[in-house]
N, CA, C and O atoms as a printed pandas DataFrame, in Angstrom:
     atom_number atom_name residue_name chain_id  residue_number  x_coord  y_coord  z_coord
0              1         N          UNK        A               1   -0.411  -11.758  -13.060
1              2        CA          UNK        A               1    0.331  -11.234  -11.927
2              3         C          UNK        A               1   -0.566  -10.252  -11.181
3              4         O          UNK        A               1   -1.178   -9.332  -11.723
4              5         N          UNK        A               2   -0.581  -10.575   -9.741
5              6        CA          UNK        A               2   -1.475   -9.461   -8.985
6              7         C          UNK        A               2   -0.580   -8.314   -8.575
7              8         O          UNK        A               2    0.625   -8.557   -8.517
8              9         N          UNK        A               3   -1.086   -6.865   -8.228
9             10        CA          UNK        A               3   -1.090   -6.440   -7.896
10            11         C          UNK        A               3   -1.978   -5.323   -6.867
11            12         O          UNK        A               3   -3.202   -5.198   -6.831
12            13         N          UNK        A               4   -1.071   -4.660   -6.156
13            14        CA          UNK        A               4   -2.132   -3.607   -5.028
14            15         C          UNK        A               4   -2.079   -1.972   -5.542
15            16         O          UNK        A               4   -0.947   -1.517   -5.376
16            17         N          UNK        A               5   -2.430   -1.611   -5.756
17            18        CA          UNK        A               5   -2.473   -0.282   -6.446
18            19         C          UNK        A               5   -2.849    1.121   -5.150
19            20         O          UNK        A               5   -4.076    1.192   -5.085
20            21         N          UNK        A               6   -2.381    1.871   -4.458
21            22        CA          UNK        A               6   -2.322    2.328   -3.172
22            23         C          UNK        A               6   -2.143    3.471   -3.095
23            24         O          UNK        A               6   -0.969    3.720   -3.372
24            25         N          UNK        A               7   -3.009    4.802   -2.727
25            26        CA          UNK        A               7   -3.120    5.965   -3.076
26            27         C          UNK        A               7   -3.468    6.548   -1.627
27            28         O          UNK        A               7   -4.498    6.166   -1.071
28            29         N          UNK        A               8   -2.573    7.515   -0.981
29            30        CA          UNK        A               8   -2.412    8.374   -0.107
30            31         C          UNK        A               8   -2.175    9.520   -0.073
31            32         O          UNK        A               8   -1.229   10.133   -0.567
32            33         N          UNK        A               9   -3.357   10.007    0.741
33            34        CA          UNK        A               9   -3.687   11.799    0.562
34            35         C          UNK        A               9   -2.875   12.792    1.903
35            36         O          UNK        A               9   -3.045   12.267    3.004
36            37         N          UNK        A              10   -2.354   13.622    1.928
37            38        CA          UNK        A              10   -2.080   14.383    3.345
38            39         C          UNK        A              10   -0.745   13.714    3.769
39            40         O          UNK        A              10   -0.273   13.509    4.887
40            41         N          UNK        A              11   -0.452   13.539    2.976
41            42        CA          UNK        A              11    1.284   12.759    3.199
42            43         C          UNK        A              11    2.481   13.513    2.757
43            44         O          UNK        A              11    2.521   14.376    1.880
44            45         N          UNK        A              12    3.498   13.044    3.524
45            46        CA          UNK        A              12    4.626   13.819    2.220
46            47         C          UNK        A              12    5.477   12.820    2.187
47            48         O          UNK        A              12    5.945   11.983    2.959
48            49         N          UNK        A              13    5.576   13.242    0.689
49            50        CA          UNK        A              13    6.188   12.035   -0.416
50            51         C          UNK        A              13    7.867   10.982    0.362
51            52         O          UNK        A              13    8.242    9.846    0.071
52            53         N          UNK        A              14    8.427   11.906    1.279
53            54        CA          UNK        A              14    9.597   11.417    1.435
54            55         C          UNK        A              14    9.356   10.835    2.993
55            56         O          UNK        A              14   10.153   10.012    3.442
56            57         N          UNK        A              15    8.518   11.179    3.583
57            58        CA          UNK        A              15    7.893   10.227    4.347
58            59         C          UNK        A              15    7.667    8.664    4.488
59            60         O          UNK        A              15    8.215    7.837    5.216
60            61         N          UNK        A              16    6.543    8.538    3.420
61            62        CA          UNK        A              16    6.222    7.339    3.068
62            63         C          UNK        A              16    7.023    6.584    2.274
63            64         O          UNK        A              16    6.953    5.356    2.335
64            65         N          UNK        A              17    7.839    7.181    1.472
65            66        CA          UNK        A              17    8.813    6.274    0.770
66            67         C          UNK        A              17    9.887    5.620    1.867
67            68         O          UNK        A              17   10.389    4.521    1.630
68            69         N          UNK        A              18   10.170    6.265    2.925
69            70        CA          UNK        A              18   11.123    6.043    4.018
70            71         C          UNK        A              18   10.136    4.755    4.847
71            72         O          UNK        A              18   10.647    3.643    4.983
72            73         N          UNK        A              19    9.058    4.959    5.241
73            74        CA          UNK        A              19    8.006    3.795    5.979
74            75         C          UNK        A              19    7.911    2.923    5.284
75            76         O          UNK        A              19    8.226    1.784    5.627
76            77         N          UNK        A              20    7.415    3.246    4.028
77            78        CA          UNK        A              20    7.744    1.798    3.001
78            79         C          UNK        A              20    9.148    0.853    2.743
79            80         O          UNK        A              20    9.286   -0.312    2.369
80            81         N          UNK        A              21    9.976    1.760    3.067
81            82        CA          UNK        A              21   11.672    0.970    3.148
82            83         C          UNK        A              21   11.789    0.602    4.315
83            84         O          UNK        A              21   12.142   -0.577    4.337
84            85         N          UNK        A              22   11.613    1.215    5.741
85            86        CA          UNK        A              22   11.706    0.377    6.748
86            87         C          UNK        A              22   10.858   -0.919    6.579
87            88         O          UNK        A              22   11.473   -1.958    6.816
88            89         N          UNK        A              23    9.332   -1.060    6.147
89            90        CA          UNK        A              23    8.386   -1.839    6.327
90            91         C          UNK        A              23    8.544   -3.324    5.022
91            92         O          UNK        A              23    7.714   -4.217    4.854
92            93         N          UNK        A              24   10.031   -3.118    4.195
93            94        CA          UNK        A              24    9.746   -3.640    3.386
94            95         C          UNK        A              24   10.468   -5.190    3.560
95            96         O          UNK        A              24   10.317   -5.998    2.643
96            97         N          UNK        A              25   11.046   -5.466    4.449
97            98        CA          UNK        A              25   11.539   -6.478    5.054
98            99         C          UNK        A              25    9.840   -7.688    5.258
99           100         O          UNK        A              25    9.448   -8.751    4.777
100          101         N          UNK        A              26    9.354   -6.701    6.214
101          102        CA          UNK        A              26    7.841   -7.724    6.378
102          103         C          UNK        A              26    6.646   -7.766    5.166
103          104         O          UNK        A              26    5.852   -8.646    4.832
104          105         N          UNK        A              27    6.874   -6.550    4.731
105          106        CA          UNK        A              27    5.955   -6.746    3.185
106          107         C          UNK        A              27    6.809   -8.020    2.583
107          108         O          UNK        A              27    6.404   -9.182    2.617
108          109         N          UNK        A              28    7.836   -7.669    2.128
109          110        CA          UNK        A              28    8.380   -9.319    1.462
110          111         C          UNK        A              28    8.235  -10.520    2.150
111          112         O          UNK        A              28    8.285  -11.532    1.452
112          113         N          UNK        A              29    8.049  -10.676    3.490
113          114        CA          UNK        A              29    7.594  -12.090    4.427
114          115         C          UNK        A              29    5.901  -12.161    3.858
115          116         O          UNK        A              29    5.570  -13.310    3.565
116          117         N          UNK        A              30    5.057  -11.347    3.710
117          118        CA          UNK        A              30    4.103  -11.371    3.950
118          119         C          UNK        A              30    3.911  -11.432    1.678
119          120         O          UNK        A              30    2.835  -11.419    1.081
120          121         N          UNK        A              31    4.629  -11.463    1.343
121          122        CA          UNK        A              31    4.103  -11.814   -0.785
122          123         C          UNK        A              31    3.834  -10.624   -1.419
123          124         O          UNK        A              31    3.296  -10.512   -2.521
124          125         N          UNK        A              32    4.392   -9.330   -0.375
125          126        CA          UNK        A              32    4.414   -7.922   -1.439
126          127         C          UNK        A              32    5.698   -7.235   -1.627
127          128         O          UNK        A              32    6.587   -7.263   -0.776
128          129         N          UNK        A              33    5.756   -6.833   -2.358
129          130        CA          UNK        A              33    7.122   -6.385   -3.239
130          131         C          UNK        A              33    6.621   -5.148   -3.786
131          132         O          UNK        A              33    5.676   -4.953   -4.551
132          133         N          UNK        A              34    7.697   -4.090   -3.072
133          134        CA          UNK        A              34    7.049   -2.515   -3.968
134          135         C          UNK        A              34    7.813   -2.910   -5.654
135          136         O          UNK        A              34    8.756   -3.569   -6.092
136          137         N          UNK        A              35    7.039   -2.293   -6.019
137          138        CA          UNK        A              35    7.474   -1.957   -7.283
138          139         C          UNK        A              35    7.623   -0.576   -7.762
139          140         O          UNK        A              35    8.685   -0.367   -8.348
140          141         N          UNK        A              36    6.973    0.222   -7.676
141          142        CA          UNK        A              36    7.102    2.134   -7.902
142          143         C          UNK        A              36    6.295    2.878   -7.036
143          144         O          UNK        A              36    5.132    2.687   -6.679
144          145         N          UNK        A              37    7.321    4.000   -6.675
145          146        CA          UNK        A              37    6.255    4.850   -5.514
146          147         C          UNK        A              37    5.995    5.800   -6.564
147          148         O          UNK        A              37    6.550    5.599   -7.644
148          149         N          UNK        A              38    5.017    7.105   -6.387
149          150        CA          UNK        A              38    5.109    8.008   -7.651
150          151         C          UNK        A              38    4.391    9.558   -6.382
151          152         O          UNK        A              38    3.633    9.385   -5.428
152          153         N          UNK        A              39    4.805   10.510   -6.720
153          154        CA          UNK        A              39    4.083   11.495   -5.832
154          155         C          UNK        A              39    3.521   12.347   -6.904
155          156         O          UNK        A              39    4.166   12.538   -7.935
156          157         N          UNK        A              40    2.064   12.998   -6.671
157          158        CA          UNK        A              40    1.438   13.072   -7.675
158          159         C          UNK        A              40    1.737   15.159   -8.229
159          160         O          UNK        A              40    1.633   16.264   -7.696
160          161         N          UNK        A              41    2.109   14.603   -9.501
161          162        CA          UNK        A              41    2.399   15.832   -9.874
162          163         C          UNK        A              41    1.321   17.515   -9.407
163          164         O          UNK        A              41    1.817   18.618   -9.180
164          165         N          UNK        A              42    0.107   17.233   -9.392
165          166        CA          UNK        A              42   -0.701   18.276   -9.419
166          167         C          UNK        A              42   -0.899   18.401   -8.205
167          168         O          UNK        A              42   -1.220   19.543   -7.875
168          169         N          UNK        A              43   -0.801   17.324   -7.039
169          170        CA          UNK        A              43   -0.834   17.585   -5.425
170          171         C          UNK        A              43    0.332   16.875   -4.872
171          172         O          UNK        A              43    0.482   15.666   -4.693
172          173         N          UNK        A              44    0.962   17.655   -4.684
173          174        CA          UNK        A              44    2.354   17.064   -4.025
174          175         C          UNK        A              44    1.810   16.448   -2.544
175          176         O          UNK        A              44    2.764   15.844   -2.052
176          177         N          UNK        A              45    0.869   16.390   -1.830
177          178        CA          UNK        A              45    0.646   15.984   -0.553
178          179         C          UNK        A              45    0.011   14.356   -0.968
179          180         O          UNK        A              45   -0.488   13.514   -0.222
180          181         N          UNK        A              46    0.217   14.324   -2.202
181          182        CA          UNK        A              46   -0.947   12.526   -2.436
182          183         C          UNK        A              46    0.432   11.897   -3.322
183          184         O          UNK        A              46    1.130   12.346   -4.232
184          185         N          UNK        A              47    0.410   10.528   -2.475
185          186        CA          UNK        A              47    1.471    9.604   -3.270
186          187         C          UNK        A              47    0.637    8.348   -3.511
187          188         O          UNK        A              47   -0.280    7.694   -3.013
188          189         N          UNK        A              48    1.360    8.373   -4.418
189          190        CA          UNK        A              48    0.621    6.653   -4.998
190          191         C          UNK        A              48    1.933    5.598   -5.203
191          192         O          UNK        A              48    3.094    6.001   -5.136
192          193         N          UNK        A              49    1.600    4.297   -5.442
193          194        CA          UNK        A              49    2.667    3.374   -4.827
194          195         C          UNK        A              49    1.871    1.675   -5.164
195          196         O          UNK        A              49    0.774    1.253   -4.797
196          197         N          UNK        A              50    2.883    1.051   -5.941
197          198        CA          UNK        A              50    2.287   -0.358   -6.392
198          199         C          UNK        A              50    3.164   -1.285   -6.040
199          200         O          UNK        A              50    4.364   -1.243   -6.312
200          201         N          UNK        A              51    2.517   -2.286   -5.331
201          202        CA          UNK        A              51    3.176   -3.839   -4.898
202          203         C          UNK        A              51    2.815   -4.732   -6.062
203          204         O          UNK        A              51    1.877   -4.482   -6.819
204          205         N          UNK        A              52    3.527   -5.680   -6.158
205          206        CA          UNK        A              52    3.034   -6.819   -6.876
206          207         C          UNK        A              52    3.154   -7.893   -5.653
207          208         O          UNK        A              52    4.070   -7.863   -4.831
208          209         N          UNK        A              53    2.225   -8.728   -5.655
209          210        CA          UNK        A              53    1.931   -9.541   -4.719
210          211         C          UNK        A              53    1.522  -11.097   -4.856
211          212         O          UNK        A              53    0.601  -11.499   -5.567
212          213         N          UNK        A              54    2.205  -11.756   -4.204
213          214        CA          UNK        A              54    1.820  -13.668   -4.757
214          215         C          UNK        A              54    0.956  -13.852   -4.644
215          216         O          UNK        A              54    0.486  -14.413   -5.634
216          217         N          UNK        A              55   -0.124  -13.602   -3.413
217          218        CA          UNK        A              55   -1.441  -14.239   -2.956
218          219         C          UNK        A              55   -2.525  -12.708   -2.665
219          220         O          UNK        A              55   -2.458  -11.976   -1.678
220          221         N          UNK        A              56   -3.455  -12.562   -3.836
221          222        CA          UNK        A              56   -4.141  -11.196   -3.606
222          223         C          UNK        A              56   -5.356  -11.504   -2.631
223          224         O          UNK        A              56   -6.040  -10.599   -2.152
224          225         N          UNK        A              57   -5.564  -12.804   -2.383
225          226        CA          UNK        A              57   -6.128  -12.943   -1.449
226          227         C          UNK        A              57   -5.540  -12.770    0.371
227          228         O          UNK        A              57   -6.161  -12.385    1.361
228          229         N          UNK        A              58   -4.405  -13.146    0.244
229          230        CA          UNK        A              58   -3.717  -13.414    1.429
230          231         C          UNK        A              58   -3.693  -11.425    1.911
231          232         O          UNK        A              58   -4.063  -11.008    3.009
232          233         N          UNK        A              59   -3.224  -10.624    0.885
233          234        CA          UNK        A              59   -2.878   -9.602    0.924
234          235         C          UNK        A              59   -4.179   -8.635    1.279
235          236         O          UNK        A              59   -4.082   -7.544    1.840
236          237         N          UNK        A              60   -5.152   -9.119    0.935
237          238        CA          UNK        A              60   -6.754   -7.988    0.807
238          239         C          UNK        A              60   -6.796   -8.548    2.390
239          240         O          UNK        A              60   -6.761   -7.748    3.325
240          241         N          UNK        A              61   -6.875  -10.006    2.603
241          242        CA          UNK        A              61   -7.279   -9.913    4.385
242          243         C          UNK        A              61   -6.019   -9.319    5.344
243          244         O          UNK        A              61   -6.033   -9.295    6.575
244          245         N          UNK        A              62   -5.105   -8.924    4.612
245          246        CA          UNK        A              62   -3.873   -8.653    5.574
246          247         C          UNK        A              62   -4.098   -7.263    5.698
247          248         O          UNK        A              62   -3.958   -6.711    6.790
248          249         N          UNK        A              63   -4.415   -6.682    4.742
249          250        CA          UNK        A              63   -4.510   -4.910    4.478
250          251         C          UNK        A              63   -5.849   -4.861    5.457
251          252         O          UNK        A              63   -5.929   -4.051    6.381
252          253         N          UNK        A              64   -6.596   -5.550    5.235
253          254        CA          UNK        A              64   -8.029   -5.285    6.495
254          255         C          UNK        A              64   -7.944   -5.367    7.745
255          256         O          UNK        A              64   -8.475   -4.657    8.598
256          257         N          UNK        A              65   -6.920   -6.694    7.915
257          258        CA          UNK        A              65   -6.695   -6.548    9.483
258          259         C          UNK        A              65   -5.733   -5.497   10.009
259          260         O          UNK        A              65   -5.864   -4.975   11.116
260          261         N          UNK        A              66   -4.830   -5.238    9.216
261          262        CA          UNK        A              66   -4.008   -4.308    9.566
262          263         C          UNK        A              66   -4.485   -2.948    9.553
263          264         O          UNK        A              66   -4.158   -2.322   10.561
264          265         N          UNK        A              67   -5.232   -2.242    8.619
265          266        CA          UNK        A              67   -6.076   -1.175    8.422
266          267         C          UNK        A              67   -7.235   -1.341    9.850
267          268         O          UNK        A              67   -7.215   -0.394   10.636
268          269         N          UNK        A              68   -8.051   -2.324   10.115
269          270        CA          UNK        A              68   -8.659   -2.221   10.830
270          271         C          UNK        A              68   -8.014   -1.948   12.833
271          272         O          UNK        A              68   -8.658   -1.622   13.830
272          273         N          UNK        A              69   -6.657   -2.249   12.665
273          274        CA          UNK        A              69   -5.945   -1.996   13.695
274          275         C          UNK        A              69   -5.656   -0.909   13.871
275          276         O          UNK        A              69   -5.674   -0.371   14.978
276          277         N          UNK        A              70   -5.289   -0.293   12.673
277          278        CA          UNK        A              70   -4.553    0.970   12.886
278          279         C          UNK        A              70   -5.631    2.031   13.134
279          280         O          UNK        A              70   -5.225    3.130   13.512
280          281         N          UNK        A              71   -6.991    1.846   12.968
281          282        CA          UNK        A              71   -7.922    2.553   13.208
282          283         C          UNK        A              71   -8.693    2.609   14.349
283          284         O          UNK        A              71   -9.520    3.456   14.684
284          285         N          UNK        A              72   -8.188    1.239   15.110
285          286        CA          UNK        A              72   -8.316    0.955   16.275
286          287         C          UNK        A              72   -8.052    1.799   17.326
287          288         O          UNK        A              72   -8.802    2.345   18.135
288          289         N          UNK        A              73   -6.309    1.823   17.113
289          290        CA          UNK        A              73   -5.777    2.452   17.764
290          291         C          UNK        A              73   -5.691    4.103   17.669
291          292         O          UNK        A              73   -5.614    4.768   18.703
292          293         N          UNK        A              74   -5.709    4.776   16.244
293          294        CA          UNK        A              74   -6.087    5.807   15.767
294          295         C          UNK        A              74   -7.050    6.154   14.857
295          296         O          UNK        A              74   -6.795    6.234   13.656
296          297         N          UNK        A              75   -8.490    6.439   15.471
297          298        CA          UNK        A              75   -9.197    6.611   14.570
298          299         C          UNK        A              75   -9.201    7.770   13.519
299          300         O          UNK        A              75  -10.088    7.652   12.674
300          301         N          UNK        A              76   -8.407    8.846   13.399
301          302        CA          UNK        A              76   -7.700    9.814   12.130
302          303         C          UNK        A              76   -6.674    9.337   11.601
303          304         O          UNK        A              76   -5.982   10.027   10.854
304          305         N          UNK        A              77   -6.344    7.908   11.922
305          306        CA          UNK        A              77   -5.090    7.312   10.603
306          307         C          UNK        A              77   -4.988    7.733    9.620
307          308         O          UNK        A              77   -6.098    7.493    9.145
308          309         N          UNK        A              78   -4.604    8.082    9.100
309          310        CA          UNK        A              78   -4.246    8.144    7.627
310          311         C          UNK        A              78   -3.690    6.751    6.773
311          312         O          UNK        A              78   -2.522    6.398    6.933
312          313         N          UNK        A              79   -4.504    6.073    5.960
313          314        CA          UNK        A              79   -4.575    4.973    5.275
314          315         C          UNK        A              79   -4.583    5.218    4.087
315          316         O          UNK        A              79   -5.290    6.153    3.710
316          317         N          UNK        A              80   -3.937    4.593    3.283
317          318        CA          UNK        A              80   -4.422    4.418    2.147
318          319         C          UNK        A              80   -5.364    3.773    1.394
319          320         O          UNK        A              80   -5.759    2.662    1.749
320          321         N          UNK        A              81   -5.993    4.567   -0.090
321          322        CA          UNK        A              81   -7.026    4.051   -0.449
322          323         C          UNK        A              81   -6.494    2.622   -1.286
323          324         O          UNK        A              81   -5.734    2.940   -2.201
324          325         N          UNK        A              82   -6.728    1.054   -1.181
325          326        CA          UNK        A              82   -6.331    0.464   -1.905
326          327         C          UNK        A              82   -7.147   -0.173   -2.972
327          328         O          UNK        A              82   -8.292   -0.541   -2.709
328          329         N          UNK        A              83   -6.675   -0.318   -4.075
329          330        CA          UNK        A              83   -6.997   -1.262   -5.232
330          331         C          UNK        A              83   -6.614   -2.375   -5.673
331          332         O          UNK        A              83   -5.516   -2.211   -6.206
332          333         N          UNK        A              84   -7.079   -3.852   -5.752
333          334        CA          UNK        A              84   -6.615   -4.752   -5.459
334          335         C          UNK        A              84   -6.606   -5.395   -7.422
335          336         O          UNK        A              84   -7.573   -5.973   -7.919
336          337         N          UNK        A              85   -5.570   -5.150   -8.027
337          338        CA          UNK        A              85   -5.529   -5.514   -9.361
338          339         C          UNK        A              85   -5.032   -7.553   -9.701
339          340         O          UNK        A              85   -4.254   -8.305   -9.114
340          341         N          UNK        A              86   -5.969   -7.753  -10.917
341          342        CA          UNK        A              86   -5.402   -9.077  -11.039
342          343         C          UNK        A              86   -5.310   -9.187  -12.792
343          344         O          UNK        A              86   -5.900   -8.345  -13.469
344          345         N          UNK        A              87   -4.794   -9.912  -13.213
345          346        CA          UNK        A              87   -4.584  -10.042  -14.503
346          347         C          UNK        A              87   -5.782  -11.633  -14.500
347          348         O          UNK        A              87   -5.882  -12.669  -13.842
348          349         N          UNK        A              88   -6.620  -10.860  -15.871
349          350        CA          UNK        A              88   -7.504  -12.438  -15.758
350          351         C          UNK        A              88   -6.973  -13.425  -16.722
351          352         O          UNK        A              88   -6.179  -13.187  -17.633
352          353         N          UNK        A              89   -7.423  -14.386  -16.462
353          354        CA          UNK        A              89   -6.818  -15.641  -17.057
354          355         C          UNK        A              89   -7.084  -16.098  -18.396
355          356         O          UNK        A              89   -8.217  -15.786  -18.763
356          357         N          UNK        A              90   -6.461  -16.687  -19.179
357          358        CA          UNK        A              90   -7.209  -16.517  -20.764
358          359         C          UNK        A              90   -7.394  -17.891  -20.900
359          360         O          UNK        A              90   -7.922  -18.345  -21.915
């Protein structure tokens, strides 16, 4: 099972959990599914947050084009750092 593993600095926690619920209609069109947000105990301004996702390929070029837009348009976006997890095959 893949997952995206997604870590954001300079945020606040009830923020992004709210953007992630509006946004989660098209994350599910698009093969991501939150699974846990978490805000980080020792810096309350950094949240972290995991999708599980059908196609980790489909998802790494979706996060690029979309990341690369949003930087487009704002180059001080605030993005998250992502990690693209896969379970290997036995």
């Amino acid at each position: 099972m893949a997952h995206v593993f997604a870590r954001l600095n300079g945020v606040k926690f009830e923020a992004i959990k709210q953007k992630l619920a509006e946004d989660a209609a098209e994350h599910a069109e698009n093969g991501m599914y939150l699974e846990q947000i978490w805000r980080n105990f020792d810096n309350s301004d950094e949240v972290v947050f995991l999708f599980r996702v059908n196609d980790l390929n489909h998802c790494k070029e979706l996060m690029k084009k979309r990341h690369s837009e949003a930087l487009r348009n704002d180059p001080n976006a605030k993005l998250p750092e992502l990690t693209f997890l896969d379970e290997p095959q036995a």
